[in-house]
DSSP file (Angstrom, degrees, kcal/mol; ACC not computed):
  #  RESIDUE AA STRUCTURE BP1 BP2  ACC     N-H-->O    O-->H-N    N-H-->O    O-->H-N    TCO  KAPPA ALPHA  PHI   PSI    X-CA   Y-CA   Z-CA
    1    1 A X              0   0    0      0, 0.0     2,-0.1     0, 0.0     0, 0.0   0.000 360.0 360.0 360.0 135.7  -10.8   12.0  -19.1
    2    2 A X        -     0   0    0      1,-0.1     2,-0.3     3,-0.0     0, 0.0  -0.540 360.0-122.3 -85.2 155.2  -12.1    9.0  -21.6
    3    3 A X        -     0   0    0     -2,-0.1     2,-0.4     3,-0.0    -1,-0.1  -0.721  18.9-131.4 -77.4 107.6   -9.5    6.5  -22.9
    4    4 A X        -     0   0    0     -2,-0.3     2,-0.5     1,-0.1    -1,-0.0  -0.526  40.6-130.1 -72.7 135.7   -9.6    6.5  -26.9
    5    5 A X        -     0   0    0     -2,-0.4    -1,-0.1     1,-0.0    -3,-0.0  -0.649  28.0 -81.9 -98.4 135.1   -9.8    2.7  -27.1
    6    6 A X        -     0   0    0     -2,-0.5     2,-0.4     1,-0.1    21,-0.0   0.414  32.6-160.0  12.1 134.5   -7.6    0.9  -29.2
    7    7 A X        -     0   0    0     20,-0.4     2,-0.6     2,-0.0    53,-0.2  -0.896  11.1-168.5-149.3 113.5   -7.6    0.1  -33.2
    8    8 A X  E     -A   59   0A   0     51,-2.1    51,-3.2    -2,-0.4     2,-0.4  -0.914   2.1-157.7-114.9 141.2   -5.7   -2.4  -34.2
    9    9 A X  E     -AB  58  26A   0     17,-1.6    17,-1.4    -2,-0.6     2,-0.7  -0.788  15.0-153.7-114.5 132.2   -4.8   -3.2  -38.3
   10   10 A X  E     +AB  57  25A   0     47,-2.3    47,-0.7    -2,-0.4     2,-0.4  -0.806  36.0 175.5 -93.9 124.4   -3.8   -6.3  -40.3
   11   11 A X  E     -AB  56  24A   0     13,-1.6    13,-3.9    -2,-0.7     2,-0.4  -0.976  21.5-138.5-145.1 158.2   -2.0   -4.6  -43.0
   12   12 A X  E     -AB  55  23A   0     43,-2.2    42,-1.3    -2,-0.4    43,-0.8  -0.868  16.9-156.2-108.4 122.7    0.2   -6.1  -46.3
   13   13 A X  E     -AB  53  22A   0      9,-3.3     9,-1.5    -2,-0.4    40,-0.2  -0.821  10.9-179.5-138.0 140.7    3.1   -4.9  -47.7
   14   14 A X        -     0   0    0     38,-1.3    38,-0.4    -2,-0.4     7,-0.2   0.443  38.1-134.7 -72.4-160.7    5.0   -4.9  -50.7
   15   15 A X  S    S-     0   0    0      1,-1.1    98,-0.3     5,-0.5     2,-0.2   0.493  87.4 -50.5-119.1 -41.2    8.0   -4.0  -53.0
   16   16 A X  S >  S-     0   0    0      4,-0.4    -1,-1.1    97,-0.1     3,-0.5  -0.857  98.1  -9.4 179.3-174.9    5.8   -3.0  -55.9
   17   17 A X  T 3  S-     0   0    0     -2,-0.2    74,-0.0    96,-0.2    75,-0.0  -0.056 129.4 -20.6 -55.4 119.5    2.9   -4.0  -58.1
   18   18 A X  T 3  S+     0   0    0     63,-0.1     2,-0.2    -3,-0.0    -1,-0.2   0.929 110.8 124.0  68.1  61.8    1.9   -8.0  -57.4
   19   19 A X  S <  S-     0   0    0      1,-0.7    31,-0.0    -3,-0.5    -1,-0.0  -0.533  71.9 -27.9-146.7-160.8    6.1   -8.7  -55.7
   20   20 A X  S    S-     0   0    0     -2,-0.2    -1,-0.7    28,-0.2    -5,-0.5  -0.013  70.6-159.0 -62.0 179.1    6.9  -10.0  -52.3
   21   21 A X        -     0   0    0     -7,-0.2     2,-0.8    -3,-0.1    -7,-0.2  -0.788   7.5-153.9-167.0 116.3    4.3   -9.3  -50.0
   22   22 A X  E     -B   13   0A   0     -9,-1.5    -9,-3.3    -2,-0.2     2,-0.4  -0.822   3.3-154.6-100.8 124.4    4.3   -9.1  -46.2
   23   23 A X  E     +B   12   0A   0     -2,-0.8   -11,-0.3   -11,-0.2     2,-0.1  -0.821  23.7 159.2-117.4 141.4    1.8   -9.5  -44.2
   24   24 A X  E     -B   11   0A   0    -13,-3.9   -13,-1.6    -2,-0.4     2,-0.2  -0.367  29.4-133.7-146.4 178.2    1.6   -7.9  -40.3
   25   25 A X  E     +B   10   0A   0    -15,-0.2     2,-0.3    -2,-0.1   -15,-0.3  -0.667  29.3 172.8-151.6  95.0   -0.4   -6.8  -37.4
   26   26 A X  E     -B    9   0A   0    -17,-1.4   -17,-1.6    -2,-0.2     3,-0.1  -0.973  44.7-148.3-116.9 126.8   -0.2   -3.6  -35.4
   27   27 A X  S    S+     0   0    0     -2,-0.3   -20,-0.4   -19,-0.2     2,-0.4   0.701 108.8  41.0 -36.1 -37.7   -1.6   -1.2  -32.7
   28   28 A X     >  +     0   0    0      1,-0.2     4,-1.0   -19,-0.1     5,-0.3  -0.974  59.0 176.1-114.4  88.3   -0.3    1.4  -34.9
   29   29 A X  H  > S+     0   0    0     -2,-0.4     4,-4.1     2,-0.2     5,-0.3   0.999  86.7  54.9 -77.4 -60.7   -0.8    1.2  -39.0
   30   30 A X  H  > S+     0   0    0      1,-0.3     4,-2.8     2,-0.2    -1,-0.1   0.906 120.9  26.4 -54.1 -51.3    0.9    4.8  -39.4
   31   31 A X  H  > S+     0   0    0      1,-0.1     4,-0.9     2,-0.1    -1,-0.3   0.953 113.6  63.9 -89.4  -5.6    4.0    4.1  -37.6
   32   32 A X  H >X S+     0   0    0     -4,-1.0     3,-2.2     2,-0.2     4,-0.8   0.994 110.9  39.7 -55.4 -72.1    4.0    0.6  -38.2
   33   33 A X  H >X S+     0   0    0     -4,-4.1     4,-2.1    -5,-0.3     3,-1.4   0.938 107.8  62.9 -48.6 -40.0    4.4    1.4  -42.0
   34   34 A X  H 3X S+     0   0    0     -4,-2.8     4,-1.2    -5,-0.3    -1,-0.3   0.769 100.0  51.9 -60.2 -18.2    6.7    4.3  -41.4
   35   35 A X  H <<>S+     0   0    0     -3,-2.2     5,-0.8    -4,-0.9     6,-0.2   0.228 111.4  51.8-121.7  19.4    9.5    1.9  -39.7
   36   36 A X  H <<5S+     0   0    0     -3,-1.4    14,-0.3    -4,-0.8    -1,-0.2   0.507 108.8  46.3-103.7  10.2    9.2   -0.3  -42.9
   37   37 A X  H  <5S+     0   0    0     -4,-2.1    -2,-0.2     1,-0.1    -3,-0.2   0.922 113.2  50.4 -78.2 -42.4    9.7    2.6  -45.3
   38   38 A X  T  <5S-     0   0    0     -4,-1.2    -1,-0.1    -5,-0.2    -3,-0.1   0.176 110.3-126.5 -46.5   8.6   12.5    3.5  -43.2
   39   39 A X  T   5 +     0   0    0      1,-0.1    -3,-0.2    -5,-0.1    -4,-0.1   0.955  67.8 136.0  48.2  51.5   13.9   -0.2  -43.4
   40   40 A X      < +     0   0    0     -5,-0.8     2,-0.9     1,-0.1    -1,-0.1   0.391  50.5  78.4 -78.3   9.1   13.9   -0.1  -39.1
   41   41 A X  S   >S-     0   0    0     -6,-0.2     5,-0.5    -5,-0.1    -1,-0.1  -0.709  79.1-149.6-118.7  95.9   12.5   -3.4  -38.8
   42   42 A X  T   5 +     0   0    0     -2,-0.9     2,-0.4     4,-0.1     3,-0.2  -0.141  54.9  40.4 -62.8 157.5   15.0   -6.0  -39.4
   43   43 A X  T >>5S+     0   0    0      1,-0.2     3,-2.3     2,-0.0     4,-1.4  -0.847 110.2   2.7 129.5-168.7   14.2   -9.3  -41.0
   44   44 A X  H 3>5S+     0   0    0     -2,-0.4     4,-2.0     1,-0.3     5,-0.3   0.765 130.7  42.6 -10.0 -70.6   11.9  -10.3  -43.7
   45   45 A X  H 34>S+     0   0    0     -3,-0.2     5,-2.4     2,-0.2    -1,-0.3   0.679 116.1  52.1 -87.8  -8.8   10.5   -6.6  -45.0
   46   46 A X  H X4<S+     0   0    0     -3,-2.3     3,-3.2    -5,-0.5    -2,-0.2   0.866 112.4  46.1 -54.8 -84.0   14.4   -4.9  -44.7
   47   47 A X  H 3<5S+     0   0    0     -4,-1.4    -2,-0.2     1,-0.3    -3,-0.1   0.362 122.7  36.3 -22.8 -81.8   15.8   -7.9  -46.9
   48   48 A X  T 3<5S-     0   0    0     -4,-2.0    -1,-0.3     1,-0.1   -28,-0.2   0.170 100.7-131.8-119.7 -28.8   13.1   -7.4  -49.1
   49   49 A X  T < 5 +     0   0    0     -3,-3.2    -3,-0.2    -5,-0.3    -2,-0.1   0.988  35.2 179.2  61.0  95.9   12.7   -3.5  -49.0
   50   50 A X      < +     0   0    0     -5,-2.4     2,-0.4   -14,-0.3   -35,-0.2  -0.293  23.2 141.0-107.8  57.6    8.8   -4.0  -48.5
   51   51 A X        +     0   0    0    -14,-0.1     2,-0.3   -36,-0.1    -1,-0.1  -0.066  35.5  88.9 -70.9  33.4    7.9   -0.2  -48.2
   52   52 A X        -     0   0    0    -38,-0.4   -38,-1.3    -2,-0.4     2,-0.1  -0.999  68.9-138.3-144.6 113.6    4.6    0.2  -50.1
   53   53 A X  E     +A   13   0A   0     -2,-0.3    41,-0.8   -40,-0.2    42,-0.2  -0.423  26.8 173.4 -49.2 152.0    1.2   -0.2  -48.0
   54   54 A X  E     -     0   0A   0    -42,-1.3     2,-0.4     1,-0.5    -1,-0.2   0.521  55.0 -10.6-129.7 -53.3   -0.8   -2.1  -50.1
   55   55 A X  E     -A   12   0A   0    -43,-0.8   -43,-2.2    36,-0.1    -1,-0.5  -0.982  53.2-172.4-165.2 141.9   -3.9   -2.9  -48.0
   56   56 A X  E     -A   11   0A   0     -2,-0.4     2,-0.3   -45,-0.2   -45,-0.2  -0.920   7.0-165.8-146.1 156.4   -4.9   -2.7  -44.6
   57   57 A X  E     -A   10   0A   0    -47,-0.7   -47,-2.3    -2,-0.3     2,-0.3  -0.978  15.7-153.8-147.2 123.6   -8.0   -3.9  -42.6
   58   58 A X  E     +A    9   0A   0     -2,-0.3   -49,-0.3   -49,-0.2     2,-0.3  -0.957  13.4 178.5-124.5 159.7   -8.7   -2.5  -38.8
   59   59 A X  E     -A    8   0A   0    -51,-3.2   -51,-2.1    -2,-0.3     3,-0.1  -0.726  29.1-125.1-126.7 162.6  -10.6   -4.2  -36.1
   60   60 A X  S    S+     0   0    0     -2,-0.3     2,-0.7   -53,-0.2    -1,-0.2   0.897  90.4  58.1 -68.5 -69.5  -11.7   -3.5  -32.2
   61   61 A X  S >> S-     0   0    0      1,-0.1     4,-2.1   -54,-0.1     3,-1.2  -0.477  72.7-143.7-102.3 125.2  -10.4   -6.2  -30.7
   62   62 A X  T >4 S+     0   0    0     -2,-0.7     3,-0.5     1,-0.3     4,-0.4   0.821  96.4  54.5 -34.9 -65.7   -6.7   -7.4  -30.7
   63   63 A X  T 3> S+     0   0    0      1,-0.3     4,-2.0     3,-0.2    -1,-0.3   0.773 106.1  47.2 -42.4 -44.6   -7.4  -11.1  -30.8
   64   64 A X  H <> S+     0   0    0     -3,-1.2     4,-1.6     2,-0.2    -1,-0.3   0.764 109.6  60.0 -81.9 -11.2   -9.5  -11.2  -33.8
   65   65 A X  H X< S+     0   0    0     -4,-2.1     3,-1.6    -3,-0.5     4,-0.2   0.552 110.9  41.3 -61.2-116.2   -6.5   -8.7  -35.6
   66   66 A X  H 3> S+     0   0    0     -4,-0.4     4,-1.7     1,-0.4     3,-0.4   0.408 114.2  54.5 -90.9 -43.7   -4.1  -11.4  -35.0
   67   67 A X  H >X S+     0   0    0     -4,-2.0     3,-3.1    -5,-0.3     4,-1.4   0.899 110.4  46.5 -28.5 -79.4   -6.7  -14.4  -36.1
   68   68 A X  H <X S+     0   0    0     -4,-1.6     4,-0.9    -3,-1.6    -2,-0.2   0.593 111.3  52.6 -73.0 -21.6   -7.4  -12.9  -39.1
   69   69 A X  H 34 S+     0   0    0     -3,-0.4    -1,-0.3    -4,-0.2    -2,-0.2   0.742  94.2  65.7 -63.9 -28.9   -3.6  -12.4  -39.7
   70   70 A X  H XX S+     0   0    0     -3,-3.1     3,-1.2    -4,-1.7     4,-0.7   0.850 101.9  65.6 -55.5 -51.1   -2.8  -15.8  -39.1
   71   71 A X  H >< S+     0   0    0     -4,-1.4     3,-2.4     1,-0.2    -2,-0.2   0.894  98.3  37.3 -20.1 -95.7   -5.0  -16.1  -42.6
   72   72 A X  T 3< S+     0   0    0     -4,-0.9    -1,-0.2     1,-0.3     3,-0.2   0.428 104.2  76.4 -71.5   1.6   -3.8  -14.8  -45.3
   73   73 A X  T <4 S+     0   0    0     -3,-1.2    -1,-0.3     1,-0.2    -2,-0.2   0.624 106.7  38.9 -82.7  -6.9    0.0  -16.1  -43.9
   74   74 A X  S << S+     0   0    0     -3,-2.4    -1,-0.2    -4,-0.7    -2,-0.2   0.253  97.6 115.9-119.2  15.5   -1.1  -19.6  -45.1
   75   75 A X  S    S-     0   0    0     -3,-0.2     2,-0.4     2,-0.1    -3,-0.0  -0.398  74.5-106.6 -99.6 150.1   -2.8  -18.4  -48.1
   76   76 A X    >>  -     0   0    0     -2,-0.1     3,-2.6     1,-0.1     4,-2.3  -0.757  43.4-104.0 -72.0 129.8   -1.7  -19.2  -51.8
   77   77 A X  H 3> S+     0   0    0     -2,-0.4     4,-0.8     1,-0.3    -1,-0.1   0.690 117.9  52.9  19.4 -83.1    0.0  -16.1  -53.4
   78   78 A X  H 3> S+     0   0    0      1,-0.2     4,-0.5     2,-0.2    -1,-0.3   0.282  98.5  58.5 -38.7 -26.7   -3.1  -15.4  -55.5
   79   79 A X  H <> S+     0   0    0     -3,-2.6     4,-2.5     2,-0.1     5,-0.4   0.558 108.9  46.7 -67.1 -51.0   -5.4  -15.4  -52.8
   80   80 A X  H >< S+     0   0    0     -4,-2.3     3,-1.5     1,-0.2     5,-0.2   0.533 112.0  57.3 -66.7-110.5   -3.3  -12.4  -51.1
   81   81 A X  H 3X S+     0   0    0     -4,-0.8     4,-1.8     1,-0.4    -1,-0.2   0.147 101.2  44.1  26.3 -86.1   -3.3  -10.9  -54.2
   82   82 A X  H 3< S+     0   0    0     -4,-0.5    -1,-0.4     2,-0.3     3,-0.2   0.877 115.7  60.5 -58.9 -47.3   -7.1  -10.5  -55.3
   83   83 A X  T XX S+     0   0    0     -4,-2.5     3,-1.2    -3,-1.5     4,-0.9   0.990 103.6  43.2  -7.6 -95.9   -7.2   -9.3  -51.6
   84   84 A X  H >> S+     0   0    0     -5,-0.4     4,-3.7     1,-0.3     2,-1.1   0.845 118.9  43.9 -29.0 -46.1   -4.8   -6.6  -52.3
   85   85 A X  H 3< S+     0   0    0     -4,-1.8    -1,-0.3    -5,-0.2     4,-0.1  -0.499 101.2  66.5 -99.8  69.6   -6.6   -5.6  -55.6
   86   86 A X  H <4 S+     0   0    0     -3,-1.2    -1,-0.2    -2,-1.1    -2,-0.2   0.148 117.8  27.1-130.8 -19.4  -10.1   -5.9  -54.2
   87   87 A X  H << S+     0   0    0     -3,-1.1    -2,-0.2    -4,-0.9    -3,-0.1   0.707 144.1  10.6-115.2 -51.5   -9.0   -2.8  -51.9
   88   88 A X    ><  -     0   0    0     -4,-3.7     3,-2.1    -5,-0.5     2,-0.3  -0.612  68.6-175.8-145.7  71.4   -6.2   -0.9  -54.2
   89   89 A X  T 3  S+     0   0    0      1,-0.2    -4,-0.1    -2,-0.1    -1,-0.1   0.429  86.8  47.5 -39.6   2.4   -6.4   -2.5  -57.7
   90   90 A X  T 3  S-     0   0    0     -2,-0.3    -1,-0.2     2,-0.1   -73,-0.1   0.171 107.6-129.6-143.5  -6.8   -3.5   -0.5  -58.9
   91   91 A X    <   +     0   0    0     -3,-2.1     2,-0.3    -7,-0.2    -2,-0.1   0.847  47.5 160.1  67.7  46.1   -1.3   -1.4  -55.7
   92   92 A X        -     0   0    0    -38,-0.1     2,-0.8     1,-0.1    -1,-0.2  -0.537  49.4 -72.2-100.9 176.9   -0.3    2.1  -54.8
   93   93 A X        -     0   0    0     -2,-0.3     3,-0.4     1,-0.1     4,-0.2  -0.263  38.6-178.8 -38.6  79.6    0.9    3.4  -51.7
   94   94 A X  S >  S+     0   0    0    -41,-0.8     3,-0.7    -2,-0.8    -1,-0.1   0.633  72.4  74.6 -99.8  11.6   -1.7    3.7  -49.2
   95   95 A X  G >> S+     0   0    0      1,-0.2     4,-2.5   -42,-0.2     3,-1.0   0.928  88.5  62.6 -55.4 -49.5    0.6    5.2  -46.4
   96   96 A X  G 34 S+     0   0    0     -3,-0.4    -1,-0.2     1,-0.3    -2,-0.1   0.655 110.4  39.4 -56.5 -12.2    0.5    8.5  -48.3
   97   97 A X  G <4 S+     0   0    0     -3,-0.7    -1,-0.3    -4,-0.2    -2,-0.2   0.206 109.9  56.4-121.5  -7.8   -3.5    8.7  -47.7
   98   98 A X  T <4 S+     0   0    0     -3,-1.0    -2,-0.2     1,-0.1    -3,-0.1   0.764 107.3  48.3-106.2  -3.5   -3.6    7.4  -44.5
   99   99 A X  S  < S-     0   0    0     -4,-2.5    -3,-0.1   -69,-0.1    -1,-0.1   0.503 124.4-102.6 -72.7  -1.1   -1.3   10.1  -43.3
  100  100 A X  S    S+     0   0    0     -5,-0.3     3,-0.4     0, 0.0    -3,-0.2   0.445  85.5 125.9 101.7  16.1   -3.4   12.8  -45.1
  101  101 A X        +     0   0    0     -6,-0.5     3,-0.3     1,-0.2    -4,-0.2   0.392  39.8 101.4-104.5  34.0   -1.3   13.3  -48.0
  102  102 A X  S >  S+     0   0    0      1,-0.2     3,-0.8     2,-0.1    -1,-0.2   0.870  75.6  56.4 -32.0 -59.0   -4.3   12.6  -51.1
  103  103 A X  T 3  S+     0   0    0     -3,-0.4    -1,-0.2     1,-0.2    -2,-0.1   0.421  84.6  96.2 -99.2   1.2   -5.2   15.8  -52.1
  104  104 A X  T 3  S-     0   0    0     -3,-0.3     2,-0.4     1,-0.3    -1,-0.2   0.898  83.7-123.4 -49.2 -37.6   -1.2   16.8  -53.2
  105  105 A X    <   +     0   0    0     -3,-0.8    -1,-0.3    -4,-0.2     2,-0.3  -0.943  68.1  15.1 129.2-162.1   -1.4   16.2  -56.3
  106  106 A X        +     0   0    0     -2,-0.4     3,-0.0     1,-0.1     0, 0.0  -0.617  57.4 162.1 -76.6 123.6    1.1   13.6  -58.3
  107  107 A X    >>  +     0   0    0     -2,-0.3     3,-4.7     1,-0.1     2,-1.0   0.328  31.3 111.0-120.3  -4.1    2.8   11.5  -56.1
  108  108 A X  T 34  +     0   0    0      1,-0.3    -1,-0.1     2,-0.2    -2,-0.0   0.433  67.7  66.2 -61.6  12.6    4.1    8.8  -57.8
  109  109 A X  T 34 S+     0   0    0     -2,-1.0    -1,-0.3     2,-0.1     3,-0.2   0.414 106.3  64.4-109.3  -3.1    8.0    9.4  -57.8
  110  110 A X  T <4 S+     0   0    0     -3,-4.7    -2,-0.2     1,-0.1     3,-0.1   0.530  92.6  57.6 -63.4 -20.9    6.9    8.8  -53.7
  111  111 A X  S  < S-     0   0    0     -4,-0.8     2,-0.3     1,-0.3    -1,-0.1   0.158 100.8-129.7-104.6  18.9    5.9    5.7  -54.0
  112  112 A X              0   0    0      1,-0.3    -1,-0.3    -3,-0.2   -96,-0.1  -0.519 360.0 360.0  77.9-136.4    8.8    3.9  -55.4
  113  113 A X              0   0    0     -2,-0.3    -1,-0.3   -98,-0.3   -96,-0.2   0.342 360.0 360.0 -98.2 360.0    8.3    1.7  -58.4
């Protein structure tokens, strides 16, 4: 039986539009974003209540994930930023379409502020 290889994601997250913004690395995007919308991860993105994907990026290979994460952690504000809108100009939620939930309709009392 084949081995599904690996995906690993650099992903951002926020409070809301242009606000704090935390930036991560995971094996997982989907549940990695679910345990900060569920505040389980203490530290930084609890305090902060960072529970809105904003942008995500995935790669093959672990080591160049965690380079490229290293990036945009030393980055001016503004730089992350134009990221972020280059991808989701309008900053919404992009957990809610990478679990399949697009086509619902109006979601936007889901996605916080």
């Amino acid at each position: 039986m084949p081995v599904e290889p690996k995906v690993f994601a650099v992903y951002i997250m926020s409070n809301w539009k242009r606000g704090v913004l935390y930036v991560g690395v995971t094996s997982n995007l989907e549940n990695r974003a679910r345990q900060h919308r569920e505040g389980e991860l203490e530290g930084f993105s609890k305090t902060y209540q960072l529970k809105r994907l904003v942008w995500y990026r995935f790669y093959d290979d672990a080591h160049e994930a965690i380079r490229f994460e290293k990036q945009p952690k030393r980055w001016r504000r503004a730089w992350k930023f134009r990221l972020v809108e280059e991808m989701n100009p309008e900053w919404d939620d992009l957990w809610l379409s990478l679990i399949g939930w697009k086509d619902l309709g109006p979601l936007s009392h889901l996605q916080g502020r």
